[in-house]
Structure formats: C-alpha cells, structure tokens
C-alpha positions in Angstrom: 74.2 33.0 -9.5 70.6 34.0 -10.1 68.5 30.6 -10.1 65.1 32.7 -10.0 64.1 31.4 -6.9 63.7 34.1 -4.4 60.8 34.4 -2.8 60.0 30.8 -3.5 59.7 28.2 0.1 62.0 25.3 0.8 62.5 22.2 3.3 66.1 20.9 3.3 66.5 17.4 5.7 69.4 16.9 7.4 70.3 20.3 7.0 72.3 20.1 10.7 75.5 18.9 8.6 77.4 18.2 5.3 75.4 17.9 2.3 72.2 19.0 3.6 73.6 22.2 5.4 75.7 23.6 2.5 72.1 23.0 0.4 69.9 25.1 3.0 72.5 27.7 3.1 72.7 27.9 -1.1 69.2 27.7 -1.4 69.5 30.7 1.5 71.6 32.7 -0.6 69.1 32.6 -3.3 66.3 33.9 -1.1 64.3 30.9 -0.7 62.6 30.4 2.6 63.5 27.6 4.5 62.2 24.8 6.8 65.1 23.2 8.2 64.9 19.7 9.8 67.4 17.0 11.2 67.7 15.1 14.0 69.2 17.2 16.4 67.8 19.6 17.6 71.0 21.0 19.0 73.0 21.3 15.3 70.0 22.4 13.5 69.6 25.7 16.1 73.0 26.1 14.9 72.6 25.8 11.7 69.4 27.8 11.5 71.7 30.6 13.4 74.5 30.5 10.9 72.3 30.6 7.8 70.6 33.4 9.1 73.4 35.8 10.0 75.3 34.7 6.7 72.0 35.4 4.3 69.7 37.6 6.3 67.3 34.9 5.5 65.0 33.8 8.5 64.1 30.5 9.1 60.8 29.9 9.0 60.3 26.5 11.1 63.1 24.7 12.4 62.7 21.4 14.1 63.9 17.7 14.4 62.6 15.5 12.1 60.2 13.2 14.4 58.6 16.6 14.8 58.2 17.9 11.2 57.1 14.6 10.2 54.1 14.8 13.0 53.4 18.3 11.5 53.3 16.8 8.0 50.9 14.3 8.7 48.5 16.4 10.9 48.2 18.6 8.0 48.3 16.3 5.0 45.4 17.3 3.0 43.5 14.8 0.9 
C-alpha cells in the first residue's frame, strides 16, 4: 500500500511492543523516518534493530521516553 508518505518524519511512543511497534514498523514500510521511544531502553534497541533490518529504514533517534521528553522540552520553540 502506497500512503504517500515516504520521505516524510515520524515519532511512534511505545513503539518497544504491541500496538505501538507494529505502527513504527508500518509506518517503516512506507518510508517514513522514525523516532522511536518507550520506556525501555532495552525493547526499543530491539525494536529499532528489527525495523531496520526488515525495512532498510534507519532509525533516526531512539530513546526511552524520560529522555525524548527532556529533548522535547529543551527544544520547544515558542
């Protein structure tokens, strides 16, 4: 399925398991780039792995979500 999204950047929460995992790895096969977050830090390295040997895609930023939502804020533009 061609959603015309490729190219485009995405961040998928909990994206270590279930719901949020089979959404990074769809929005992978599209060709979206992706920032990945969840809470540990362990099952979203394997995520990030299996997504990117399944899809070619890399992962951009991966990272638990304490983390990203630092990031977010130091860089929350007004």
């Amino acid at each position: 399925m061609d959603l015309g999204i490729k190219g485009r950047k995405g961040i998928v929460g909990g994206a270590s398991t279930g719901l949020g995992r089979a959404c990074a790895l769809a929005l992978a096969r599209e060709g979206v780039g992706l920032t990945i977050v969840a809470r540990t830090a362990a099952n979203i390295e394997s995520a990030a792995e299996e997504i990117s040997s399944e899809t070619g895609v890399r992962i951009r930023h991966q990272s638990n979500t304490r983390d990203m939502a630092k990031y977010l804020l130091k860089t929350k533009t007004g």
